[in-house]
C-alpha positions as CSV (number, residue, x, y, z in Angstrom):
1,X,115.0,-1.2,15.1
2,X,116.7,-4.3,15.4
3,X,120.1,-4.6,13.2
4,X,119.8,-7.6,10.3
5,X,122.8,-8.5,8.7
6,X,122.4,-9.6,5.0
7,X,125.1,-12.9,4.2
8,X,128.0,-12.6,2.5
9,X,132.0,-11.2,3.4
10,X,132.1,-11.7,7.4
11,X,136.2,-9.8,8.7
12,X,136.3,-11.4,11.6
13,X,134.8,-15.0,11.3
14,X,137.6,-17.6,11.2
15,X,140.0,-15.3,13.0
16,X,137.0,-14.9,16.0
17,X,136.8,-19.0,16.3
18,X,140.4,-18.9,16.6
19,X,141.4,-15.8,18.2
20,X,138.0,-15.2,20.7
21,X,137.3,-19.1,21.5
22,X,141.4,-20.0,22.4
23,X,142.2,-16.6,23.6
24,X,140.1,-15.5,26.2
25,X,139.6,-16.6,29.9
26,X,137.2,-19.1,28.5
27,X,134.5,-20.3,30.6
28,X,135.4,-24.2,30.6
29,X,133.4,-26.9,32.4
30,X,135.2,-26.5,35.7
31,X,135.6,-22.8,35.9
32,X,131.8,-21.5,34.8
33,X,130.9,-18.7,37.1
34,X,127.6,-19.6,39.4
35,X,128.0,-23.3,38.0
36,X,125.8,-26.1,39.0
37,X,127.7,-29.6,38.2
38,X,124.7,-31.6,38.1
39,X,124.5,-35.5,37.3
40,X,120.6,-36.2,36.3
41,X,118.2,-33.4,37.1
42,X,118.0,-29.7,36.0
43,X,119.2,-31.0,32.4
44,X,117.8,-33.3,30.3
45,X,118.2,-35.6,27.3
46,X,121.2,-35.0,25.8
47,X,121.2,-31.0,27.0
48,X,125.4,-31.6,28.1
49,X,125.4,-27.8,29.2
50,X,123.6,-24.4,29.6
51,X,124.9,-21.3,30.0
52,X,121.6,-19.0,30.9
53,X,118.9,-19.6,28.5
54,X,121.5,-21.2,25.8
55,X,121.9,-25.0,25.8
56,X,124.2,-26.7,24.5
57,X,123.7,-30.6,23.5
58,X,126.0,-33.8,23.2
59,X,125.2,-33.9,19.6
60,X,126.7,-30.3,19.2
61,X,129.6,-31.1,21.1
62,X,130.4,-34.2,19.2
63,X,130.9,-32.3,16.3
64,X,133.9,-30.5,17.9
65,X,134.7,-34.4,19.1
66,X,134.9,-35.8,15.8
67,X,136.7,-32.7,14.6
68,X,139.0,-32.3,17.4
69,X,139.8,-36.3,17.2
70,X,141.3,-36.7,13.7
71,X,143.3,-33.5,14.0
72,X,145.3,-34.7,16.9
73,X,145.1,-38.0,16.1
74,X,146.9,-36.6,12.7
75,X,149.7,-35.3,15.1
76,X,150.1,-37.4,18.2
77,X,149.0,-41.2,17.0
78,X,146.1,-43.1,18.5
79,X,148.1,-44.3,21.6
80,X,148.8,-40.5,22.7
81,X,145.1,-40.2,24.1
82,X,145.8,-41.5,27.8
83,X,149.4,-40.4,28.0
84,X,150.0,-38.7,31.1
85,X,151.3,-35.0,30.4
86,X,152.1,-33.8,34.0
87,X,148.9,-34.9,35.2
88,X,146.3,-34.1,32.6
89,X,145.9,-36.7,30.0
90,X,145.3,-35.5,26.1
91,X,141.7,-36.7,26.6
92,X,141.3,-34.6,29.9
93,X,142.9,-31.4,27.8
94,X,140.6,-31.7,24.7
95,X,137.9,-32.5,26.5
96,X,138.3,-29.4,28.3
97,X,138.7,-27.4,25.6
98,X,135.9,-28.2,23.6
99,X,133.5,-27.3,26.1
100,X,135.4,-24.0,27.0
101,X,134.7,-23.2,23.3
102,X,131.2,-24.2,23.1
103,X,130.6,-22.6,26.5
104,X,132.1,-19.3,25.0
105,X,130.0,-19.6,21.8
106,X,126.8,-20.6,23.6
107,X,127.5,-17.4,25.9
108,X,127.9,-15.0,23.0
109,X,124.8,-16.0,21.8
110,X,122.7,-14.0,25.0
111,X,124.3,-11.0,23.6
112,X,122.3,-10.8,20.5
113,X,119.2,-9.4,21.8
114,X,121.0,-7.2,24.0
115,X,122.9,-5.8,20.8
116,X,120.1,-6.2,18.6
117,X,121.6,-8.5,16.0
118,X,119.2,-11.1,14.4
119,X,120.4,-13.0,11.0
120,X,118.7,-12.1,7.7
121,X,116.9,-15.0,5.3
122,X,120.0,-14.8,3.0
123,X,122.2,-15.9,6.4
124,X,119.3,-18.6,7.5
125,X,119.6,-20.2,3.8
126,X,123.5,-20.3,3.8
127,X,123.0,-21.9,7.4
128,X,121.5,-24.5,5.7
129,X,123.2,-24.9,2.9
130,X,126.5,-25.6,5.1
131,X,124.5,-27.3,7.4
132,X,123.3,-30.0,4.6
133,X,127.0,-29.9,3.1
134,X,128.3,-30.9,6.4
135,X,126.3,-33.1,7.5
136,X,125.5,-35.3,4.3
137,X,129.5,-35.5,4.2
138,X,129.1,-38.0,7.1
139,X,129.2,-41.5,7.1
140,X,126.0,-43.2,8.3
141,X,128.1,-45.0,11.2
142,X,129.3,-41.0,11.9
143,X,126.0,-40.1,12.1
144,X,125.1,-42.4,14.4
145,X,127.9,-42.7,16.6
146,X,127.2,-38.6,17.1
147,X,123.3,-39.0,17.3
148,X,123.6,-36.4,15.2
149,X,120.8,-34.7,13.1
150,X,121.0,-32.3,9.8
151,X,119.1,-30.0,12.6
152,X,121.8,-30.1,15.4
153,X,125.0,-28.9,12.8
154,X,122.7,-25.9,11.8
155,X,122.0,-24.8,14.8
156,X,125.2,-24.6,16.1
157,X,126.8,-23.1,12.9
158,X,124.2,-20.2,14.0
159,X,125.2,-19.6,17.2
160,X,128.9,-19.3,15.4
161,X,127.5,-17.0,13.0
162,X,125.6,-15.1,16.0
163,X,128.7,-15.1,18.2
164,X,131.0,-13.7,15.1
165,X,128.1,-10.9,14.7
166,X,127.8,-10.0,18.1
167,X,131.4,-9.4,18.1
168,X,131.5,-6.9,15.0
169,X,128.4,-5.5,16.7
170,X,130.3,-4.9,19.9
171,X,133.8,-3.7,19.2
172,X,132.2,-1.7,15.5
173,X,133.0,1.8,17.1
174,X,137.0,0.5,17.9
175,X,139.1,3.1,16.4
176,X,141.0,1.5,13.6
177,X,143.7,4.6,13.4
178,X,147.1,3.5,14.0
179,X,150.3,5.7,13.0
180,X,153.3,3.5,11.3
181,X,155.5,4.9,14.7
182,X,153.0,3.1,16.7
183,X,153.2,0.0,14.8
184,X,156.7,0.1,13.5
185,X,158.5,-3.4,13.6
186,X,162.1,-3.3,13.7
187,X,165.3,-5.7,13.8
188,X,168.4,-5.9,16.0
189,X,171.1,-8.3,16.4
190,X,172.2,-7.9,20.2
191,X,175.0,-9.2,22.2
192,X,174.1,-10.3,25.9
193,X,176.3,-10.3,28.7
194,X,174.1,-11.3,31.9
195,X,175.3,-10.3,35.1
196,X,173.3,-12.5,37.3
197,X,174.0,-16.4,38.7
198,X,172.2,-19.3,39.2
199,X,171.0,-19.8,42.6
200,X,169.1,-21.8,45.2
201,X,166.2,-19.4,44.6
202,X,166.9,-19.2,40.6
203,X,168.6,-16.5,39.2
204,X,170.3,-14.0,41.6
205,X,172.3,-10.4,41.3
206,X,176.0,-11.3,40.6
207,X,178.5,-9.5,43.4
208,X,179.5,-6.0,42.8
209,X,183.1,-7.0,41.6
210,X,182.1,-9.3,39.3
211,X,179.2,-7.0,37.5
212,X,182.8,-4.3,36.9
213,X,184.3,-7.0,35.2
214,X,181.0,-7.9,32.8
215,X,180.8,-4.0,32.1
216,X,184.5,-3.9,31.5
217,X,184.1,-7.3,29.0
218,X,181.0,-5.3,27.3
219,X,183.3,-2.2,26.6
220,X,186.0,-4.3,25.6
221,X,183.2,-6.0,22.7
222,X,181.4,-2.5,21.7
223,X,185.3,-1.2,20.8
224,X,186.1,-3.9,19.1
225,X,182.6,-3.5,16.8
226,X,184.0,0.7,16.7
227,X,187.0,-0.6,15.5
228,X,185.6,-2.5,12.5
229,X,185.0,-5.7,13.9
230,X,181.6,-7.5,12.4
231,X,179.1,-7.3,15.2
232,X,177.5,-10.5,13.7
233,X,181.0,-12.0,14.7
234,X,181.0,-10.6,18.0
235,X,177.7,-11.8,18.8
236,X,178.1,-15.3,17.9
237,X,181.2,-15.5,20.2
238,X,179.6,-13.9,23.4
239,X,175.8,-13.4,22.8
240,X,174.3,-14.8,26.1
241,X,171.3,-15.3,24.9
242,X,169.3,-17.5,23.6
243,X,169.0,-15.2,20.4
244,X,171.1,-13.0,18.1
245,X,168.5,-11.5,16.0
246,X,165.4,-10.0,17.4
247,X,162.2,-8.5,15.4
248,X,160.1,-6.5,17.9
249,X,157.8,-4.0,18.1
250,X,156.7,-1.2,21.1
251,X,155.5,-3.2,24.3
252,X,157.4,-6.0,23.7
253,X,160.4,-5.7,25.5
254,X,161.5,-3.6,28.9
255,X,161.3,0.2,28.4
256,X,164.8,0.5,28.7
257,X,165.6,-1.7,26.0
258,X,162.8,-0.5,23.9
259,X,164.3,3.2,24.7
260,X,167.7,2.4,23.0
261,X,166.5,0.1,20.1
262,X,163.9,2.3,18.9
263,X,166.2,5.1,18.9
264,X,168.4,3.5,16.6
265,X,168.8,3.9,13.2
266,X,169.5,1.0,10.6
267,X,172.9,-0.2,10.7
268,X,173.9,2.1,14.0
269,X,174.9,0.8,17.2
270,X,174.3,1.4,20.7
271,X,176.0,2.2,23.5
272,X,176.0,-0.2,26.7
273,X,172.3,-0.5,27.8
274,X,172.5,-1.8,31.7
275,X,169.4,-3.7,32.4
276,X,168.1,-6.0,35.5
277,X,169.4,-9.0,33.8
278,X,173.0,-7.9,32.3
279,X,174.4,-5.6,29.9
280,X,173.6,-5.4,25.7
281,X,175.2,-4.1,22.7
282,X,172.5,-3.6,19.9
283,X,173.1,-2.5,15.9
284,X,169.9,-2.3,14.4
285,X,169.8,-4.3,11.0
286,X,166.0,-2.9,9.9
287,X,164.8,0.2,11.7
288,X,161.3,0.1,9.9
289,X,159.8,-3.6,8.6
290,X,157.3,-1.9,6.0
291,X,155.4,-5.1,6.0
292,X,155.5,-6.5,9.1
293,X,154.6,-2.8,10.4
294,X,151.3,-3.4,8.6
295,X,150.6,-6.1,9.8
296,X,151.1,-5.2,13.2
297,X,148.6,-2.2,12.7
298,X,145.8,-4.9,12.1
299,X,146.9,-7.0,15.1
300,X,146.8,-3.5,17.3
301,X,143.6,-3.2,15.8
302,X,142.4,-6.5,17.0
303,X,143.7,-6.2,20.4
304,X,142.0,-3.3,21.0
305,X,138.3,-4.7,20.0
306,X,139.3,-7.8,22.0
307,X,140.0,-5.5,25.1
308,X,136.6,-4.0,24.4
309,X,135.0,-7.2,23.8
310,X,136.2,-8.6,27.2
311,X,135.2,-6.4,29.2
312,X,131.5,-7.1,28.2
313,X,132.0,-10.8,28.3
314,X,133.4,-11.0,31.0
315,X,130.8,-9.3,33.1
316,X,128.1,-11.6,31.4
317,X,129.9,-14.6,32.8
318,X,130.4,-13.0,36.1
319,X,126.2,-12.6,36.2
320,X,125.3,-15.4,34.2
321,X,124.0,-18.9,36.2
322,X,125.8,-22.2,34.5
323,X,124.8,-25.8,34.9
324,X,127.0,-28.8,33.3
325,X,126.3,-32.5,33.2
326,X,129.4,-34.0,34.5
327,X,128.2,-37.4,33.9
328,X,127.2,-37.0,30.6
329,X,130.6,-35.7,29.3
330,X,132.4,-38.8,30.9
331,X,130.5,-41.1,28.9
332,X,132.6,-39.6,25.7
333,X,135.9,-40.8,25.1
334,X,138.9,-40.9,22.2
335,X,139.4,-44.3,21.4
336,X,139.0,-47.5,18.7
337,X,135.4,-46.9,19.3
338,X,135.5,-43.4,17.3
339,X,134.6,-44.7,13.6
340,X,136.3,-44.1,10.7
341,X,136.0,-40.5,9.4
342,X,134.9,-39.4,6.1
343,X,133.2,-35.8,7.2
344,X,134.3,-33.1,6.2
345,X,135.8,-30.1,8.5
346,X,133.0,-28.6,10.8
347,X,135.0,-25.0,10.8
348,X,136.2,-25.2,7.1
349,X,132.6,-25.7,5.9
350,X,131.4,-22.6,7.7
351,X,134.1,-20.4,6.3
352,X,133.4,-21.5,2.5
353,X,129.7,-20.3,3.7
354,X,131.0,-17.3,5.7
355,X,134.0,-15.8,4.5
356,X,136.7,-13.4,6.0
């Protein structure tokens, strides 16, 4: 029996758009796997993409356009759109990554047969419902500018809503169990002395001589913190880094590192920890963030799903046949000929409909 889902409280919806569609090896216009760049035939209309059986229109992607457009017009100013950044203007870049988002959300979509996820006449009417909200927030001259219908912002707020359900569907059996030692967050001020040099092929091992007289400065520091010297004060003199105070957690850092500041309690200091890059001294100012630990749990959690997530995705893309209308993409551009915006946001709408 095929799996409906009734509307309502949705975990993973916002965090999927933003996690899923900007995290992943997306499948953007010029990297598809099996892609067919085509410039009239084997697309038609205004069908800008399709990835398998799942098309994706100009309409659809001028949503993300309009969206995308006023947000980093907001930031970077009108003028920034042909500014050269190494090569890629901010057109080029947004450009790209609109369709590496649509192309992920249009791919998701060929999953839900697979996974047997359909959307229940509760979702279909809130698709609507933010689908009429949306769209009757445009401007007539938006409207038109998009060739947009009422029709073209439901569909694609289902295929979100079908991509977001897919997920839960895939990564539902993740196990969720993670101890507070696994996910324990702590602080440590360090002191850095590096005992490499700058050289013609970046940095390079110091000579033998000189790394003696770095240890020798580092046992010098760590008596003077033994004696009663503030570590903080220490630090700020001959900290080599770019950092004094560092919250981690397990993974983050080399394992010999890790070793030594895990092993710490609060307020203790370490011994000299010799690494590939120089020597550190370490007091740890908060062995166990309560909070942050927490909240690390649910990112753990979340990593995992994604790892299980990818790993079906990925394989889709690797199997599934792309075609993309070059032509019709380079006809869009972010300009003075983008009208003045009265719409509302295309993702904030859909999460008033579909909540976390």
């Amino acid at each position: 029996m095929r799996k409906e889902f009734q509307g309502g409280s949705l975990k993973k919806a916002a965090a999927l758009i933003c996690a899923v569609l900007l995290c992943l090896p997306l499948c953007s216009c010029s990297k598809f796997k099996n892609t067919e760049i085509v410039l009239t035939t084997g697309l038609s209309g205004n069908q800008l993409f399709k990835v398998g059986s799942s098309v994706c229109t100009l309409p659809e992607a001028m949503i993300y356009a309009n969206t995308y457009e006023e947000q980093y017009e907001s930031v970077y100013g009108v003028e920034m759109w042909e500014h050269d950044f190494g090569g890629v203007t901010l057109e080029e870049y947004v450009k790209d990554n609109i369709i590496a988002q649509l192309a992920t959300i249009k791919a998701m979509t060929l999953l839900a047969e697979e996974y047997e996820v359909v959307l229940s006449q509760q979702d279909q009417e809130q698709l609507q419902k933010a689908a009429a909200e949306y769209y009757s927030s445009l401007s007539q001259e938006e409207r038109e500018w998009m060739n947009l219908t009422e029709e073209d912002a439901r569909k694609l707020y289902q295929d979100h809503l079908l991509a977001n359900r897919v997920y839960e569907e895939i990564t539902k059996d993740v196990n969720t169990e993670v101890s507070d030692d696994e996910a324990r967050i702590i602080t440590i001020q360090q002191i850095f002395l590096k005992t490499t040099v700058t050289g013609e092929n970046g940095e390079e091992p110091c000579s033998e001589e000189e790394k003696q007289e770095i240890y020798a400065k580092a046992q010098e520091l760590l008596e003077q913190i033994e004696g009663g010297r503030e570590f903080l004060t220490v630090a700020s003199i001959y900290n080599q880094d770019t950092q004094i105070t560092h919250t981690f957690g397990r993974g983050d850092e080399e394992v010999v590192y890790e070793e030594a500041a895990f092993a710490l309690e609060k307020d203790q200091v370490s011994e000299i920890i010799e690494t590939d890059q120089g020597y550190y001294i370490l007091k740890c100012t908060e062995n166990f963030d309560r909070a942050a630990t927490e909240e690390n749990k649910i990112a753990m959690v979340e990593r995992r799903r994604d790892t299980i997530f990818r790993q079906v995705y990925d394989e889709l893309i690797a199997n599934t046949p792309s075609e993309f209308n070059n032509r019709l993409w380079e006809t869009v551009h972010f300009d003075s000929t983008f009208p003045a915006r009265t719409g509302k946001n295309f993702f904030v709408v859909y999460e008033n409909y579909f909540e976390l």
